[in-house]
Backbone as a chain_set.jsonl record, in Angstrom:
{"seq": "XXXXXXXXXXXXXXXXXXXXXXXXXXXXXXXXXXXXXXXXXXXXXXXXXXXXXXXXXXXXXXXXXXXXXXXXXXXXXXXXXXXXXXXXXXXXXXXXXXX", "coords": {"N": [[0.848, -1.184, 0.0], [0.596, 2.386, -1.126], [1.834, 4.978, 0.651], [0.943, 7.078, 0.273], [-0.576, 10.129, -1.701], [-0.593, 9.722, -4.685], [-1.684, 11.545, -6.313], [-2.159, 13.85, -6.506], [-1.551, 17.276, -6.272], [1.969, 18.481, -6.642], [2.937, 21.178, -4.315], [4.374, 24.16, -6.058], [4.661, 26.754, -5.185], [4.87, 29.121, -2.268], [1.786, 29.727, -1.784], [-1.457, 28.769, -2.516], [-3.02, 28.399, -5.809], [-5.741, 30.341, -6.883], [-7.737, 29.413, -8.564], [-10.737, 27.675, -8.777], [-10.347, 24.207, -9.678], [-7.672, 24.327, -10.077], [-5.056, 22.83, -8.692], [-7.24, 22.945, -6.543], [-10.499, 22.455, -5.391], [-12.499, 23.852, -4.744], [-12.833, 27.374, -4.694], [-11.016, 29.278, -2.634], [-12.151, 30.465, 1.048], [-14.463, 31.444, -0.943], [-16.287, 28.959, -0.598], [-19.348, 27.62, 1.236], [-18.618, 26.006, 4.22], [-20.239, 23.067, 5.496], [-20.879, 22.578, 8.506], [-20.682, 18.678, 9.938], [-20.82, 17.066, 7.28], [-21.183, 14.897, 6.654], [-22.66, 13.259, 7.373], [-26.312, 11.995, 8.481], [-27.963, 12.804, 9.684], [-28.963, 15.024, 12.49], [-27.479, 13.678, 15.954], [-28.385, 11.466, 18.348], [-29.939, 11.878, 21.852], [-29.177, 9.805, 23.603], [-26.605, 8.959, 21.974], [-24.897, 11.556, 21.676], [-25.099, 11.35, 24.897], [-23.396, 9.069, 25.282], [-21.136, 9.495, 23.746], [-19.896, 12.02, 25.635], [-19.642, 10.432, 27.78], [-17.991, 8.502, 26.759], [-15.589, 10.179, 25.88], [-15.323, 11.045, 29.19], [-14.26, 8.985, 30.05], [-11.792, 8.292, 28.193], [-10.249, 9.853, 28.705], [-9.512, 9.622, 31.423], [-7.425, 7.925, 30.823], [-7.926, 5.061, 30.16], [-7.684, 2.48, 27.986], [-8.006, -0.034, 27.355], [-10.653, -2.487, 26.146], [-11.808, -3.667, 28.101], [-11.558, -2.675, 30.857], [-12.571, -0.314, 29.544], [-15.442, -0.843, 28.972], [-16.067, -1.424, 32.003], [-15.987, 1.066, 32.979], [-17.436, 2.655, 31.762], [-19.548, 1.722, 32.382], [-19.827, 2.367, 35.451], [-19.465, 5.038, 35.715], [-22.382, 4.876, 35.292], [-23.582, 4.809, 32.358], [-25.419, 3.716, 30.063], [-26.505, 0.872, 27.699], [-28.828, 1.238, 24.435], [-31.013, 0.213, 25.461], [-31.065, 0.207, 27.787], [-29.273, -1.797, 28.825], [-26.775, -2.965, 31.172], [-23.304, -2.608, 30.064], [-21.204, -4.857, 28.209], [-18.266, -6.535, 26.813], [-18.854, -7.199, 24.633], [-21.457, -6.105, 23.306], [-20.722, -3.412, 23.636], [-18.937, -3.725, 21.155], [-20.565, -4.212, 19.138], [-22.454, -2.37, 19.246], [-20.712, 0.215, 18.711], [-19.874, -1.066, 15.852], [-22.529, -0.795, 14.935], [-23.442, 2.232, 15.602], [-20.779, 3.395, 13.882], [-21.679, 2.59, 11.267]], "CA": [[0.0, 0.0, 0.0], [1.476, 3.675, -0.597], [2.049, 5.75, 2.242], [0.959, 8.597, 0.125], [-1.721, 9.639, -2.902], [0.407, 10.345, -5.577], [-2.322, 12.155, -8.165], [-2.152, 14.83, -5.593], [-0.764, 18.22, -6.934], [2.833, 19.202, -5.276], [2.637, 22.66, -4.392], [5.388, 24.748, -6.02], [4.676, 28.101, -4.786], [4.028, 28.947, -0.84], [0.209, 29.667, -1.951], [-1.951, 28.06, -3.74], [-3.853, 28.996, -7.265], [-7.32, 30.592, -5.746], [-9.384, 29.377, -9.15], [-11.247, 26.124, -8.685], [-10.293, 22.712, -10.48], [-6.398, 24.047, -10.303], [-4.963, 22.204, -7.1], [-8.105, 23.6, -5.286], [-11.774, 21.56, -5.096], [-13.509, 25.131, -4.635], [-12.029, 28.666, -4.701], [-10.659, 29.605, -1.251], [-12.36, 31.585, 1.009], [-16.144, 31.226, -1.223], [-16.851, 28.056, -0.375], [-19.707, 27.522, 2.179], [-18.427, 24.848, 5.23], [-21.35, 22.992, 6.252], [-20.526, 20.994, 9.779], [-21.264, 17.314, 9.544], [-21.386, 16.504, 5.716], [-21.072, 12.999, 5.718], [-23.954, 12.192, 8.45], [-27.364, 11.627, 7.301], [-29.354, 13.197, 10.943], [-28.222, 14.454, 14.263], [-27.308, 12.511, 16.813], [-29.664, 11.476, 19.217], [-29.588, 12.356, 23.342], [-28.052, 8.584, 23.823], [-25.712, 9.268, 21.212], [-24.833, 12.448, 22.322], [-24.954, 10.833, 26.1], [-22.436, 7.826, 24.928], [-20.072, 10.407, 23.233], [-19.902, 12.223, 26.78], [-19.529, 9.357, 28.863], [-16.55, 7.934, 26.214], [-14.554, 11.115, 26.196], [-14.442, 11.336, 30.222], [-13.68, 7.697, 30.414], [-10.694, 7.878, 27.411], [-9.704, 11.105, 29.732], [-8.58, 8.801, 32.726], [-6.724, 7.118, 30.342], [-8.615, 3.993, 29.679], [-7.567, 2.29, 26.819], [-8.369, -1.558, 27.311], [-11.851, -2.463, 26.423], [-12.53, -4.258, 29.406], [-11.968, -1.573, 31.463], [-13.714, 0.653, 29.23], [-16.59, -1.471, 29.508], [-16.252, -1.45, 33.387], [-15.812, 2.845, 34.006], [-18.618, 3.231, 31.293], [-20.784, 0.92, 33.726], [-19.363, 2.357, 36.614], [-20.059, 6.148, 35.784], [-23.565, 4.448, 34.882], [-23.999, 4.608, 31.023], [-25.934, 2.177, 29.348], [-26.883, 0.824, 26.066], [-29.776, 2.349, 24.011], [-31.761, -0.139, 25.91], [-30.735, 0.712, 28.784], [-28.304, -2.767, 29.74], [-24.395, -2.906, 31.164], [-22.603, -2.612, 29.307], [-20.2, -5.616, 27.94], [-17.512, -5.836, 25.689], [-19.611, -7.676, 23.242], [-22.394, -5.423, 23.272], [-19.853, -2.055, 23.246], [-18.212, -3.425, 20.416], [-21.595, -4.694, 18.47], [-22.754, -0.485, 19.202], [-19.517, 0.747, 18.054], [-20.223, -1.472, 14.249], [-23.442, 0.069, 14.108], [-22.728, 3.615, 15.322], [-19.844, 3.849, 12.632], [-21.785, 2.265, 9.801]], "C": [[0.887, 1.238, 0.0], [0.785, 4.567, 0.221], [1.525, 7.269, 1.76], [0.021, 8.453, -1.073], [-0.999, 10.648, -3.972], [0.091, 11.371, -6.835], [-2.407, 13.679, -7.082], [-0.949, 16.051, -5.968], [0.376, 18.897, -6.046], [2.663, 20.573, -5.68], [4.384, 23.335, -4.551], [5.443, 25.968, -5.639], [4.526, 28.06, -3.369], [2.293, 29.196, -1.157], [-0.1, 29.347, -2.831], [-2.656, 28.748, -4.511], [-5.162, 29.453, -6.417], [-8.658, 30.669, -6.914], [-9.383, 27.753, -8.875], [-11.238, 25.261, -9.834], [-8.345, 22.901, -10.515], [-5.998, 23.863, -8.844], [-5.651, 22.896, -6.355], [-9.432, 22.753, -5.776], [-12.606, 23.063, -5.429], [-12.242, 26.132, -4.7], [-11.797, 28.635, -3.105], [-11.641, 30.553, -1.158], [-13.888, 31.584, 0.35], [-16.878, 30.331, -1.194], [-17.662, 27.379, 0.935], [-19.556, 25.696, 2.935], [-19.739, 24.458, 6.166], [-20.699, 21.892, 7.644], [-21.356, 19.929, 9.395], [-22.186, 16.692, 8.494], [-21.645, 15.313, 5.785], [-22.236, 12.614, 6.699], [-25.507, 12.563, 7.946], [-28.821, 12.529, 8.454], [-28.043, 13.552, 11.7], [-28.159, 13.946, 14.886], [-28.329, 12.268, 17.753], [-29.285, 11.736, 20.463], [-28.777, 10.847, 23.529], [-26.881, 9.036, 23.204], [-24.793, 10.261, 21.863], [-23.794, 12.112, 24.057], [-23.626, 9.958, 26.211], [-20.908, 8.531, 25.049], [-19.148, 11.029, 24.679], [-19.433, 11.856, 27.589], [-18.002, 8.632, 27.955], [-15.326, 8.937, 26.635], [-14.083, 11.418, 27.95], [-13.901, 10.197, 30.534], [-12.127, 7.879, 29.635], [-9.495, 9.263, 28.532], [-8.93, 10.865, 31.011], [-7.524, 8.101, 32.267], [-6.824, 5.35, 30.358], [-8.127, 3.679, 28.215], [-7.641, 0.731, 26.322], [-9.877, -1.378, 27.179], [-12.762, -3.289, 27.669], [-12.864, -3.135, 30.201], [-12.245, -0.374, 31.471], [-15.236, 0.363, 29.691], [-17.145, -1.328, 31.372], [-16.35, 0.12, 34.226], [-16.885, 2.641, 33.117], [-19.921, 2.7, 32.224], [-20.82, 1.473, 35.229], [-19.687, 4.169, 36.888], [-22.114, 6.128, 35.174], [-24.741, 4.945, 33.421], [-24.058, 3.279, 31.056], [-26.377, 2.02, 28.131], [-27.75, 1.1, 25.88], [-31.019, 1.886, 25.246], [-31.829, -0.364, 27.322], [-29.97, -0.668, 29.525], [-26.944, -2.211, 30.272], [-24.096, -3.205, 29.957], [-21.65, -4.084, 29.029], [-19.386, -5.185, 27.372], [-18.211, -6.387, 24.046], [-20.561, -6.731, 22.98], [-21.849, -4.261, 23.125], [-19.207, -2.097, 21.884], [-19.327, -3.652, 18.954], [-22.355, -2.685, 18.632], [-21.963, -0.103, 18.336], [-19.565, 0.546, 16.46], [-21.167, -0.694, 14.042], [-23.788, 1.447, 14.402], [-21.806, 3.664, 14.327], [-20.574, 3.164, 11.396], [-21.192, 2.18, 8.882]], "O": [[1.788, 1.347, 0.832], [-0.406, 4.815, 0.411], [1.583, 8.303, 2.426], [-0.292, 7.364, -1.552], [-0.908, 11.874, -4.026], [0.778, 11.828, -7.749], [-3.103, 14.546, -7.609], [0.262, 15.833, -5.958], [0.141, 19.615, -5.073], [2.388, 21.067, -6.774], [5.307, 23.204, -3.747], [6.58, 26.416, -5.785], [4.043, 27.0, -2.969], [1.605, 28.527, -0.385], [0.493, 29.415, -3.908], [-3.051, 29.822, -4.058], [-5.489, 28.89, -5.372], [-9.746, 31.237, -6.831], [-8.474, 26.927, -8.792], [-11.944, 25.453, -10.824], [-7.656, 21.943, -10.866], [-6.458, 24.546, -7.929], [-5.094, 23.545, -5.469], [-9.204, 22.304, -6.9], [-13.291, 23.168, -6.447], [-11.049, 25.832, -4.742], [-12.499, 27.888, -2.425], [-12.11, 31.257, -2.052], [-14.723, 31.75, 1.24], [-18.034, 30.448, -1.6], [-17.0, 26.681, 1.702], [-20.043, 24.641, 2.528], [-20.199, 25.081, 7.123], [-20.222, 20.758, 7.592], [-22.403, 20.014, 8.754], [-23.307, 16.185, 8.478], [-22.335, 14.706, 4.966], [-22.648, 11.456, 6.633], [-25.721, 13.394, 7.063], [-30.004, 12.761, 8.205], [-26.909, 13.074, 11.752], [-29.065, 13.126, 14.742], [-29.21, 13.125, 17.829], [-28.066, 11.909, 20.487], [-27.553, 10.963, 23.589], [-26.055, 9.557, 23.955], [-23.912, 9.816, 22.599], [-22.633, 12.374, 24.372], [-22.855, 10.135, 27.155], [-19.977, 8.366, 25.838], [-17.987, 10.669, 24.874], [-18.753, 12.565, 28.331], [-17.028, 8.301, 28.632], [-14.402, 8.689, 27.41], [-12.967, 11.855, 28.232], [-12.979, 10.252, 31.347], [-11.173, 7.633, 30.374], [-8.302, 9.284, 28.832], [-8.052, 11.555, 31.53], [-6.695, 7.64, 33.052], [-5.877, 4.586, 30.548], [-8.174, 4.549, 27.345], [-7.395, 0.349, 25.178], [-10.47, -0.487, 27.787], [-13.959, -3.395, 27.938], [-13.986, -2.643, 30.323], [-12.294, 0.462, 32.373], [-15.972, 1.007, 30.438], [-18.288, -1.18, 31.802], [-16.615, 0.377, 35.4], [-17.781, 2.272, 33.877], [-20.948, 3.275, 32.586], [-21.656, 1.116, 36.059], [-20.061, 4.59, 37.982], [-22.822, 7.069, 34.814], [-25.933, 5.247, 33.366], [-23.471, 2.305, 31.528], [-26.654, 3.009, 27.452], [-28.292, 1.467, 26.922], [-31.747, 2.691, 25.827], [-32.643, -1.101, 27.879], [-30.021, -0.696, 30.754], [-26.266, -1.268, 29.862], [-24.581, -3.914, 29.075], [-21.315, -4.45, 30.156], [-19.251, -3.982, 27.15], [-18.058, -6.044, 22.874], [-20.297, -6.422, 21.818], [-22.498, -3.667, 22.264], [-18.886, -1.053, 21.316], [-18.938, -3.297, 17.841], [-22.617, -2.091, 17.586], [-22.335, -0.024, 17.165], [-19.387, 1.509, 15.714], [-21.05, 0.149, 13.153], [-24.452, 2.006, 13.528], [-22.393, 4.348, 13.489], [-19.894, 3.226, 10.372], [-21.734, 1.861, 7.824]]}, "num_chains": 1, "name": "protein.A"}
């Protein structure tokens, strides 16, 4: 596999061209940034809730899923349906959160 995408235009100047299709996608600068292109809805309050509850857990420095599984249970998140958490069941979420 390369380490790199080679159709990718090197830049010989310090700035780049500012019309669109020459190493630029859009013009700089007139192109409206919408937050969260690629998702199809917002998230839901679980979702949301999950997100929350991951970031203060990865924050202690958790990085085994066991004893992810065991602080997410332990600061008392639960799955949509409201069980403990496992690691089968965290990692069976995780597939179908990331779709």
């Amino acid at each position: 596999m390369t380490e790199y995408n080679p159709k990718l235009a090197t830049w010989f100047r310090n700035e780049p061209n500012t019309e669109a299709g020459i190493n630029n996608i859009q013009v700089p600068g007139r192109a409206e940034n919408i937050v969260w292109q690629t998702r199809h809805r917002e998230p839901s309050r679980y979702e949301d809730a999950l997100v929350a509850h991951l970031e203060a857990v990865f924050a202690t420095g958790v990085v085994g899923l066991d004893e992810l599984v065991g602080a997410l249970n332990a600061r008392g998140s639960r799955t949509e349906a409201s069980a403990l958490w496992s690691a089968d069941s965290f990692q069976a979420e995780m597939a179908r959160l990331g779709y």
